[in-house]
C-alpha positions in Angstrom: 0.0 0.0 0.0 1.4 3.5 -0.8 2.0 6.0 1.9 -0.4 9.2 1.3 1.7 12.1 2.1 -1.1 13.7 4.4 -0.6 11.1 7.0 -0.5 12.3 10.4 -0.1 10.1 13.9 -4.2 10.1 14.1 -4.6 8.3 10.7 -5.3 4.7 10.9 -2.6 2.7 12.2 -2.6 0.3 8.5 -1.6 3.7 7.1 1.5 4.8 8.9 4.7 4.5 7.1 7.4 2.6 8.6 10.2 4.9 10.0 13.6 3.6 10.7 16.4 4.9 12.6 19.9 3.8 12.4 22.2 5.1 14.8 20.8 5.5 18.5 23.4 8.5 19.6 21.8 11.1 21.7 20.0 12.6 19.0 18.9 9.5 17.8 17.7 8.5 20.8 15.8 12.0 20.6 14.1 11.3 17.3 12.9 8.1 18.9 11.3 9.4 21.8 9.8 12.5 19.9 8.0 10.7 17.6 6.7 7.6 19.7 5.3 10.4 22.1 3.6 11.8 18.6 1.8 8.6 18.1 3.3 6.7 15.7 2.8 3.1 15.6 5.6 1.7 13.6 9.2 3.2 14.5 12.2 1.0 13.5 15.7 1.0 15.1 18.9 -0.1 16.1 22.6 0.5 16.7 25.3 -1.3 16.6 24.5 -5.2 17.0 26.4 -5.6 20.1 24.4 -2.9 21.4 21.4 -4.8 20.3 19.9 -6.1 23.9 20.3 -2.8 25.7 18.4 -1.1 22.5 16.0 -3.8 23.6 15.9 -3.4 27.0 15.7 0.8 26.9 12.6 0.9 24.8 10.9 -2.4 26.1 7.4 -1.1 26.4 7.7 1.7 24.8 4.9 2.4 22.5 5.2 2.4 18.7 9.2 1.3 18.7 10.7 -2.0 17.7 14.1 -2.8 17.8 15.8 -4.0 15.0 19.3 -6.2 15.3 21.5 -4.1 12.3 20.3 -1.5 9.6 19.8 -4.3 7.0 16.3 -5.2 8.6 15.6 -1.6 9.7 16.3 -0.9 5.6 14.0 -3.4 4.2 11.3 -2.8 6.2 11.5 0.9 6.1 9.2 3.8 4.0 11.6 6.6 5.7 15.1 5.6 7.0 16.8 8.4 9.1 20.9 7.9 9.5 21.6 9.4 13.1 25.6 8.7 12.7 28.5 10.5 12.8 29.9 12.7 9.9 33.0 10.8 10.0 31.3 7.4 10.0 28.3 7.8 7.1 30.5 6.9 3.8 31.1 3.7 5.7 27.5 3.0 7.3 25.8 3.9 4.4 28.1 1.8 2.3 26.9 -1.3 4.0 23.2 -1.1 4.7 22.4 1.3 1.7 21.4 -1.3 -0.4 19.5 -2.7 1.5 16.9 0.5 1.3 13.0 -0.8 0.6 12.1 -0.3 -3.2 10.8 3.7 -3.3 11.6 4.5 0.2 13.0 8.2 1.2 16.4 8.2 3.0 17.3 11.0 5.4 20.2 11.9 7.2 21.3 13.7 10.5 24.9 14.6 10.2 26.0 18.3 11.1 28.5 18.1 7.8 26.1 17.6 4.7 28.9 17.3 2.0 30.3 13.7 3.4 26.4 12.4 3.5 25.2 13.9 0.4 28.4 11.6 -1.2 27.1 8.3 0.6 24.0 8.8 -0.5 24.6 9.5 -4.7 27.5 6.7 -4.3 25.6 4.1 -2.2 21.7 4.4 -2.4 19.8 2.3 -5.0 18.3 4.4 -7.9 15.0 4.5 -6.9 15.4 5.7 -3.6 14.7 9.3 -3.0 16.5 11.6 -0.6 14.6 14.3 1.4 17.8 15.1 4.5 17.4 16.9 7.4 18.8 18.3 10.3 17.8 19.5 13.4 19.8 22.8 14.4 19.8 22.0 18.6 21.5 19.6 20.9 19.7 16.8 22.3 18.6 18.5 25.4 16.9 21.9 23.9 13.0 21.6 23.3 12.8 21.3 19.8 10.1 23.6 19.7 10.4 26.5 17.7 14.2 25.8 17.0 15.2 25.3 13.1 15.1 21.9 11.4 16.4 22.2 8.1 14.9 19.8 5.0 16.9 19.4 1.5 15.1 18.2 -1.1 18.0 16.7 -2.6 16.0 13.9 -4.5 12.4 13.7 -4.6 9.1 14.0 -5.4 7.2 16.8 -3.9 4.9 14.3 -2.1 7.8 12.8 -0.5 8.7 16.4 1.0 5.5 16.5 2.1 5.5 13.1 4.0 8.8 13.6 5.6 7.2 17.1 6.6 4.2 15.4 8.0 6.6 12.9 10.4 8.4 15.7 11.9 5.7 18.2 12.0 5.0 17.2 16.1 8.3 18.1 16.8 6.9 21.8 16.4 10.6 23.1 14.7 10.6 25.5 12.4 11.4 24.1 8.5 14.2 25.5 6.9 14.8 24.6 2.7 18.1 24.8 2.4 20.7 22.7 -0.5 23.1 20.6 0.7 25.8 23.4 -0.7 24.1 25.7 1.3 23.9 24.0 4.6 27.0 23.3 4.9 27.8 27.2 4.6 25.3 28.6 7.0 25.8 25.9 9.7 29.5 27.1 9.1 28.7 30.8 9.7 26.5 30.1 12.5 29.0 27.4 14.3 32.5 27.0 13.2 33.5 30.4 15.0 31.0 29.8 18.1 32.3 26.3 18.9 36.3 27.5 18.2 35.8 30.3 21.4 34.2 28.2 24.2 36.3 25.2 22.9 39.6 27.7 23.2 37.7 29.5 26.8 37.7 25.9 28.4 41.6 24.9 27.2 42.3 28.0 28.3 41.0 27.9 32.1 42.3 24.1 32.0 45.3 25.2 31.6 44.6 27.6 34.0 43.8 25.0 36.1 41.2 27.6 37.0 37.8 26.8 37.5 36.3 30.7 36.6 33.5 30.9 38.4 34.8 30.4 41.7 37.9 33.2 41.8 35.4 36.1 41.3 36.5 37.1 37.6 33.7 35.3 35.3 30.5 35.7 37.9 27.4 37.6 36.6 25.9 38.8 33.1 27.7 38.0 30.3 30.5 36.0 31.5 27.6 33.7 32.7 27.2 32.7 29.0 30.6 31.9 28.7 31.1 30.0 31.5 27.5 27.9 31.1 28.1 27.1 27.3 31.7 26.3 27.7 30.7 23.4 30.2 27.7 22.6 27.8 29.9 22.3 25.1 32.3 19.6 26.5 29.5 18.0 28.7 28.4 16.8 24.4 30.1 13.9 23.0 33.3 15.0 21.2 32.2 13.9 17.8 29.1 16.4 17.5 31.8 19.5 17.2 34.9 17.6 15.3 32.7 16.4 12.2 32.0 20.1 11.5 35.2 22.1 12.0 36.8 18.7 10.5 35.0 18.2 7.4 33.1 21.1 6.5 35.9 23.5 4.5 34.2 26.6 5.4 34.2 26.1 9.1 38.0 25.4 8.5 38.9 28.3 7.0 37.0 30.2 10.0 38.6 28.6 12.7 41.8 29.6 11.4 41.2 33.0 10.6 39.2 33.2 14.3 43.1 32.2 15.8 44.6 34.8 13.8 42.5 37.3 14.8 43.3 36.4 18.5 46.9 36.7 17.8 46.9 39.9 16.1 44.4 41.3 18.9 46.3 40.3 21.5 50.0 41.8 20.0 48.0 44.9 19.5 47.2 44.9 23.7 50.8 43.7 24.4 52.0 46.5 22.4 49.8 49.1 23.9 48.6 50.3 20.7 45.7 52.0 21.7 44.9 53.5 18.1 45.4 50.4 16.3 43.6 48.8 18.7 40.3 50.8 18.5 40.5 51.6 15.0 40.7 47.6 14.0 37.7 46.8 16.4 35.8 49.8 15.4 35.7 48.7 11.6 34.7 45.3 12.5 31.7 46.9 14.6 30.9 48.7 11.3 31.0 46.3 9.0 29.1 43.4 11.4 26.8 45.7 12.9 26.7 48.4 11.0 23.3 47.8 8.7 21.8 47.2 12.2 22.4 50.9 13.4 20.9 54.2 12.9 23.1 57.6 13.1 22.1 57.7 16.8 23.9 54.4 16.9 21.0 53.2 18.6 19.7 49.4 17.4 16.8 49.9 15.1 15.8 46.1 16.1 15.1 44.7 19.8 18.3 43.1 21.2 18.5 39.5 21.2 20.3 39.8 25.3 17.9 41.7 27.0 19.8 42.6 30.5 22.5 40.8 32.3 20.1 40.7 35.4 18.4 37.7 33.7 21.7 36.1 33.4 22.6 36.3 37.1 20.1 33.8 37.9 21.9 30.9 36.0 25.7 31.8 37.3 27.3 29.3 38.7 29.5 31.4 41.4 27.8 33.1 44.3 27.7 36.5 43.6 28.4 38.4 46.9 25.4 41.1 47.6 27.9 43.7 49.0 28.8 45.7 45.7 32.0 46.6 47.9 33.3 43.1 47.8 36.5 42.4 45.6 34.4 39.3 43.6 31.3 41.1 42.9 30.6 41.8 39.2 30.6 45.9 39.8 34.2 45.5 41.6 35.6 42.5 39.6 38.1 44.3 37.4 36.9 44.6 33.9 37.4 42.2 31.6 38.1 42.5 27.7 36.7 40.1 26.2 39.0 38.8 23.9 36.9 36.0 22.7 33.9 38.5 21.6 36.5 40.9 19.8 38.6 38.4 18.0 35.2 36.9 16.9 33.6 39.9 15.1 37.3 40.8 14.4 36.8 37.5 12.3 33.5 37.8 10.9 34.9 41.1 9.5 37.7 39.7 8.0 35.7 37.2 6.8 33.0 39.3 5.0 30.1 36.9 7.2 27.5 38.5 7.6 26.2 36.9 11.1 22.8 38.5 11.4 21.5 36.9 7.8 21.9 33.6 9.6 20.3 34.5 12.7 16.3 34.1 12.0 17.1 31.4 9.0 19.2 28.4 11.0 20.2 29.9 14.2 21.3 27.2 16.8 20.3 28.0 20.4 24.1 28.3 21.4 25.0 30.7 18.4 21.6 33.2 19.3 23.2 33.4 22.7 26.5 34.3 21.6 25.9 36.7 18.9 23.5 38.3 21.7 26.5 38.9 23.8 28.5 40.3 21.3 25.4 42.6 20.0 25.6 43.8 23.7 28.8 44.5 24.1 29.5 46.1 20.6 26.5 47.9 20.2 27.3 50.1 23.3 30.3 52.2 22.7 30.5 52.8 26.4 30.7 49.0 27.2 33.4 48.6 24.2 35.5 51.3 24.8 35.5 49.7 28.9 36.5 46.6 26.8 38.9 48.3 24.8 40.5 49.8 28.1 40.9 46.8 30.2 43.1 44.7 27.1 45.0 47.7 27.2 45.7 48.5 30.5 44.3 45.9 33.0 46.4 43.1 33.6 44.0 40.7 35.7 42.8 38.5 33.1 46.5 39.2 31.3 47.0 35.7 31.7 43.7 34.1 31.0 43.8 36.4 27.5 47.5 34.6 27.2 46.3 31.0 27.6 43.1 31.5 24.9 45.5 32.9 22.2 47.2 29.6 22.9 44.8 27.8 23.2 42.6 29.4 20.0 46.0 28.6 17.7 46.3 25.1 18.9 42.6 23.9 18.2 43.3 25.8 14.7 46.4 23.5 14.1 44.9 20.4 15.5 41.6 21.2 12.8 44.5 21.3 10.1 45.8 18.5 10.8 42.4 16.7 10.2 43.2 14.2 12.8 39.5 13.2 14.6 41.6 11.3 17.5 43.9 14.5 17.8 40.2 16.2 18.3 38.9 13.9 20.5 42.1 13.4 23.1 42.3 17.4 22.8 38.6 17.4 23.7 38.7 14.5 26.5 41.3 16.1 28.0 39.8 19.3 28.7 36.6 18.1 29.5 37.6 15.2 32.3 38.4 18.5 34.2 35.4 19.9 34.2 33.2 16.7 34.1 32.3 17.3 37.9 30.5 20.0 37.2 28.4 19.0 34.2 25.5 17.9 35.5 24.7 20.7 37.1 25.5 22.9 33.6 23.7 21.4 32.1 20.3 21.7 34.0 21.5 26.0 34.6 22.4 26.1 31.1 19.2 24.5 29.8 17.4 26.7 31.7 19.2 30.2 30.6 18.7 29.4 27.1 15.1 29.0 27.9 14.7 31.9 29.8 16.2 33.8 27.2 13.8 32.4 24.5 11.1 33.2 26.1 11.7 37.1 26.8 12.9 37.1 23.3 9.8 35.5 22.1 7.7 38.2 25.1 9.3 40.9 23.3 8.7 39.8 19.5 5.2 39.6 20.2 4.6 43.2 22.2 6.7 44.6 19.4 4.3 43.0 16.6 
């Protein structure tokens, strides 16, 4: 029986098509759960088959899901078969269970790096399998709600767009039709640079051996964002980060030109170049921000970080309530915020254009960011403080020292191409931190939320 591409989880059971995942990673296991809580009745997976009784005992019971022993069976049966692997794995797991795909079925995939999958797929699928990918632009622990989900209709009907549109539609994302081609650059805009500071922050403060929040420097507002995503970043499995800045050439070239604009900011400081130093920074304001201010150089669209109050409630230090104290945010010397300069610096010199990105297939962690460096660029008053401090403070001299460092070396280890140079770089950092994960990951969960919805408060009395 064909699959009517209006189906929804209330049609008759007889008239579901059989969905099959391969590849039960976190966001896998995601999928899995998101669309057995939909309603649909016939949901196909598995991992790898030594794996196979734990798949079995996880979802025992659980409505709508069958496990499956390898991705042969989960391809036969199959009307729409998702790949949930990594980037660096697909050519090789599509390779063997491929073709194996039911006769007219749609294949998906969920890879962060398209270019890799959409090769598997032309190389490996049978000819009369269409192709309809995806991928969901959030981490397995952000509400899919409202977050970007982007579909390429790579090869396919239009009735197979719709169906695959019909399966996801209870995720309540928003759809994004992007190419392949084109994913692969806007998930490099909105990431490569992102992931390259708070993987360089952490390095840094590891190197440190400096946990920031508890030493009175990093407590409050902003540097609550940088200290919550930097734990949420390595609290992820390594893989989700390396397959991007690894295979994706235009996150490459970013991540490289993100460590040279560290290095150049930071002799500028050293040499006490004050002019040099406010003219380079200046120009990348006006070039990055610049469409987004009038003459008054006030924004002529509602800020994406709405106060640093909200952001006190998620920091991780204690902030003392006696302003006098040496550790409270308005005593704590200020900071300059090399990882926000050298990151417009590098958009700049990039000609990226961040704020095209930002409504189209904006990850959580990438609104957040950008939203900190709106705040502190679009205020001269808080740039020119920032501007002052990497000139003449010298209390976060040596954290600024160790994230040039560290920005250069995760540069060189992305050259190198190396995905177990990545990972021991990325395990190594993170096993220092891993105490503290848990409870990041509940505080940063609930910042980006909190943030999402005043955004979402202020969109709405604005309309």
């Amino acid at each position: 029986m064909a699959i009517r591409p209006d189906v929804t989880p209330q049609s008759p059971g007889e008239e579901h098509p059989a969905i099959g995942l391969i590849g039960m990673g976190a966001m896998g296991n995601m999928y899995a759960r998101l669309l057995s809580q939909a309603g649909w009745q016939k949901i196909y997976i598995c991992d790898l088959p030594e794996r196979f009784e734990a798949l079995q005992a996880k979802y025992e019971g659980v409505p709508g899901i069958h496990v499956l022993r390898d991705g042969h069976l989960v391809s036969r049966v199959s009307d729409f078969i998702m790949y949930s692997v990594e980037a660096e794995y697909i050519d090789r797991v599509v390779a063997e269970y491929g073709p194996s795909t039911k006769v007219g079925a749609i294949v998906s995939g969920q890879t962060s790096v398209k270019a890799p999958e959409k090769a598997a797929f032309e190389k490996y699928l049978p000819a009369d399998v269409q192709i309809v990918s995806c991928h969901s632009l959030h981490g397995p622990t952000v509400s899919p709600v409202g977050q970007p989900l982007v579909l390429i209709k790579h090869r396919a009907t239009d009735e197979s767009l719709t169906l695959v549109e019909n399966i996801l539609r209870s995720f309540g994302s928003r759809y994004v039709y992007l190419s392949y081609e084109d994913h692969d650059i806007v998930t490099a805009n909105t990431q490569a640079v992102t992931h390259a500071a708070f993987l360089s922050m952490g390095t840094a403060w590891h190197s440190s051996l400096s946990y920031p929040w508890e030493h009175g420097l990093y407590v409050g507002g902003i540097e609550t964002v940088k200290v919550n995503i930097m734990l949420r970043i390595y609290s992820n499995k390594w893989h989700v980060y390396a397959g991007l800045a690894i295979l994706n050439p235009s996150a490459r070239v970013q991540i490289d030109q993100f460590a040279r604009s560290t290095t150049e900011i930071f002799k500028l400081m050293l040499a006490g170049d004050a002019a040099g130093l406010r003219a380079r920074i200046y120009d990348a304001r006006r070039i990055v921000f610049g469409d987004y201010l009038d003459p008054s150089g006030a924004r002529a669209r509602a800020p994406i970080l709405l106060s640093e109050d909200l952001l006190d409630r998620f920091s991780l230090g204690k902030k003392p309530s006696d302003a006098a104290s040496p550790t409270s945010r308005q005593a704590a010397p200020p900071n300059s915020h090399l990882s926000l300069l050298a990151m417009v610096d590098c958009w700049a010199r990039l000609g990226i254009k961040p704020f095209e990105h930002l409504d189209l297939a904006a990850t959580p962690l990438f609104r957040l960011w950008i939203g900190v460096a709106e705040y502190l660029f679009r205020s001269e008053a808080r740039l020119d403080s920032a501007l002052h401090a990497a000139l003449y403070e010298t209390a976060h001299r040596s954290d600024d020292l160790e994230f040039v460092v560290a920005a250069r070396g995760w540069s060189q280890c992305i050259s190198f191409g190396n995905f177990e140079l990545y990972k021991e770089r990325f395990m190594h950092t993170s096993a220092f931190f891993e105490s503290r994960f848990e409870e990041a990951t509940k505080v940063g969960s609930a910042m980006i939320q909190a943030l999402m919805d005043s955004s979402a408060d202020t969109s709405t009395k604005s309309a």
